[in-house]
N, CA, C and O of each residue as an XYZ file, in Angstrom:
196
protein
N      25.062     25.606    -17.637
C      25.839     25.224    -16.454
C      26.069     26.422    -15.537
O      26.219     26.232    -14.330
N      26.107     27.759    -16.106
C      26.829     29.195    -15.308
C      25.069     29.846    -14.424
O      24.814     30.856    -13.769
N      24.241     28.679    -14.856
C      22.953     29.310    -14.400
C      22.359     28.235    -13.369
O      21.416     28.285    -12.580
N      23.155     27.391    -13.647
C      22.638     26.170    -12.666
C      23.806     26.739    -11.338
O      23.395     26.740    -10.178
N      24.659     27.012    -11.525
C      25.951     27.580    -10.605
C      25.202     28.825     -9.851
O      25.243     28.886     -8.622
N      24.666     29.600    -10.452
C      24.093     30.800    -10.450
C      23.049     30.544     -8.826
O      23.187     30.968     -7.679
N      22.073     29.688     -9.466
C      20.779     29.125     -8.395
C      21.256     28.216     -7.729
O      20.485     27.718     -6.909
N      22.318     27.791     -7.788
C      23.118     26.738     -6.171
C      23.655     27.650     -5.570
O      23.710     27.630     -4.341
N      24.197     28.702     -6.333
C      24.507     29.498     -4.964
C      23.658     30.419     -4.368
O      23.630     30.636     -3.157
N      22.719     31.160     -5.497
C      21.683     31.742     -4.676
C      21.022     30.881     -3.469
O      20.819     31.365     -2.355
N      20.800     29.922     -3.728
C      20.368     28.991     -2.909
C      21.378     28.806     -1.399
O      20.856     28.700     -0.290
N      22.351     28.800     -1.546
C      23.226     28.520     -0.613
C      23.599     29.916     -0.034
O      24.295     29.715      0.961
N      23.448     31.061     -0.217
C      23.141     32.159      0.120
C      21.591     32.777      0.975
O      21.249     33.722      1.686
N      21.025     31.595      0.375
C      19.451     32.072      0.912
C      19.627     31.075      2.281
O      18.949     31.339      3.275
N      20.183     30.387      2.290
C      20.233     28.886      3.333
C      21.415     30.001      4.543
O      20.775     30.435      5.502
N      22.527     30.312      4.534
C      23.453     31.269      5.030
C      22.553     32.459      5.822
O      22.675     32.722      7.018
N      21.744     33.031      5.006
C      21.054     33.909      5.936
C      20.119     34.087      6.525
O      19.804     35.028      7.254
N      19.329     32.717      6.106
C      18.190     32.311      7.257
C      18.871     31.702      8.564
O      18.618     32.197      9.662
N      19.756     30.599      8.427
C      20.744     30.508      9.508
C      21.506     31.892     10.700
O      21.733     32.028     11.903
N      21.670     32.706      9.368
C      22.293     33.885     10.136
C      21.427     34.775     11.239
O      21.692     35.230     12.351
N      20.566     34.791     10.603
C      18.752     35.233     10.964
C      18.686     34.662     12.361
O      18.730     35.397     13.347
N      18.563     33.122     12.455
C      18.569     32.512     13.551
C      19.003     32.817     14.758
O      18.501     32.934     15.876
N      20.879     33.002     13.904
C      21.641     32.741     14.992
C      21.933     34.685     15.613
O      22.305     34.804     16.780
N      21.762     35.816     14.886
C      21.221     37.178     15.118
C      19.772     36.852     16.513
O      19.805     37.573     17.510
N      19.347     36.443     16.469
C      17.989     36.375     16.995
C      18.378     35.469     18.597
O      17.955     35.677     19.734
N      19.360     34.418     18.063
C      19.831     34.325     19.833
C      20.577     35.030     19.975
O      20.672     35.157     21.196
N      21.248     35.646     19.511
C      22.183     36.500     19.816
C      21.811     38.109     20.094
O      22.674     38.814     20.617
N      20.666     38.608     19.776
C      19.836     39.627     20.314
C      19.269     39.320     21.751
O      19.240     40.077     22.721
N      18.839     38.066     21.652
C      18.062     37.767     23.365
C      19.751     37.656     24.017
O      19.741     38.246     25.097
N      20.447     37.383     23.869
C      21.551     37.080     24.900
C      21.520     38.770     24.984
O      21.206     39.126     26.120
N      21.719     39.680     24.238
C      22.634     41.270     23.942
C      21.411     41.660     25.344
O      21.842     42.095     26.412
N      19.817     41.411     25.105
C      19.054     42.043     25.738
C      18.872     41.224     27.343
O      18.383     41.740     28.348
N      19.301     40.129     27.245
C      19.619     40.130     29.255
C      20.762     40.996     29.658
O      20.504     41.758     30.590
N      21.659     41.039     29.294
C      22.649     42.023     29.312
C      23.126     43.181     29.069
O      24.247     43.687     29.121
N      22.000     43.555     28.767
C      22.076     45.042     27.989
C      21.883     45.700     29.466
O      22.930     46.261     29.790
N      21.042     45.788     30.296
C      21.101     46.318     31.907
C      22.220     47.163     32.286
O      22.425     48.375     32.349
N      23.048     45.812     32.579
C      24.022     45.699     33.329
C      25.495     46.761     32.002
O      26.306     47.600     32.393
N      25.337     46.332     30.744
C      26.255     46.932     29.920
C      26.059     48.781     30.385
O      26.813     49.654     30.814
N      25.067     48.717     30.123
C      24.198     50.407     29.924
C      24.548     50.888     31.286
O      25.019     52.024     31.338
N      24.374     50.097     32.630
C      24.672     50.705     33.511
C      26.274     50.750     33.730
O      26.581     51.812     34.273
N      27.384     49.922     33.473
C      28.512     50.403     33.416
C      28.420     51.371     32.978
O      28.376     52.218     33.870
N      28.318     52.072     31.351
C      28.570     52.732     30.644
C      28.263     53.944     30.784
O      28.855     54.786     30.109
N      27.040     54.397     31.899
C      26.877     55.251     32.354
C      27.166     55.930     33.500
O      26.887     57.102     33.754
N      28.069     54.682     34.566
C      28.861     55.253     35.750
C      30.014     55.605     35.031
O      30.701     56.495     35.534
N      30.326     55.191     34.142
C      31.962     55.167     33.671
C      31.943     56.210     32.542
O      31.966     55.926     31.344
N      31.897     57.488     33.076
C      31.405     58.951     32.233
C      33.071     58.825     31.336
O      32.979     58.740     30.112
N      34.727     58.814     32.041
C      35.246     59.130     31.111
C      35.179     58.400     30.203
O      35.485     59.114     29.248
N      34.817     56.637     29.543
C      35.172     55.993     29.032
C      34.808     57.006     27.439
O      35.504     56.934     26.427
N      33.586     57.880     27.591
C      32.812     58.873     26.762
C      33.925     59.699     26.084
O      33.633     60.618     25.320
């Protein structure tokens, strides 16, 4: 039973980070339209440094 518990959750762990994977991956294309505009604040705005 502690091994069948074992591989439902590996399983449900493997399911969690392919999802996560996914949702990293829109969430990289959103970071990189916006990354421009971030980078260029960050570089007029010397004291924030």
């Amino acid at each position: 039973m502690s091994q069948l518990g074992s591989v439902s959750a590996g399983f449900r762990l493997l399911v969690r980070t392919i999802s996560l994977e996914k949702y990293h991956r829109r969430l990289g294309q959103l970071l990189q339209e916006q990354q421009l505009s971030i980078f260029r604040t960050a570089t007029t705005d010397d004291s924030a440094l």
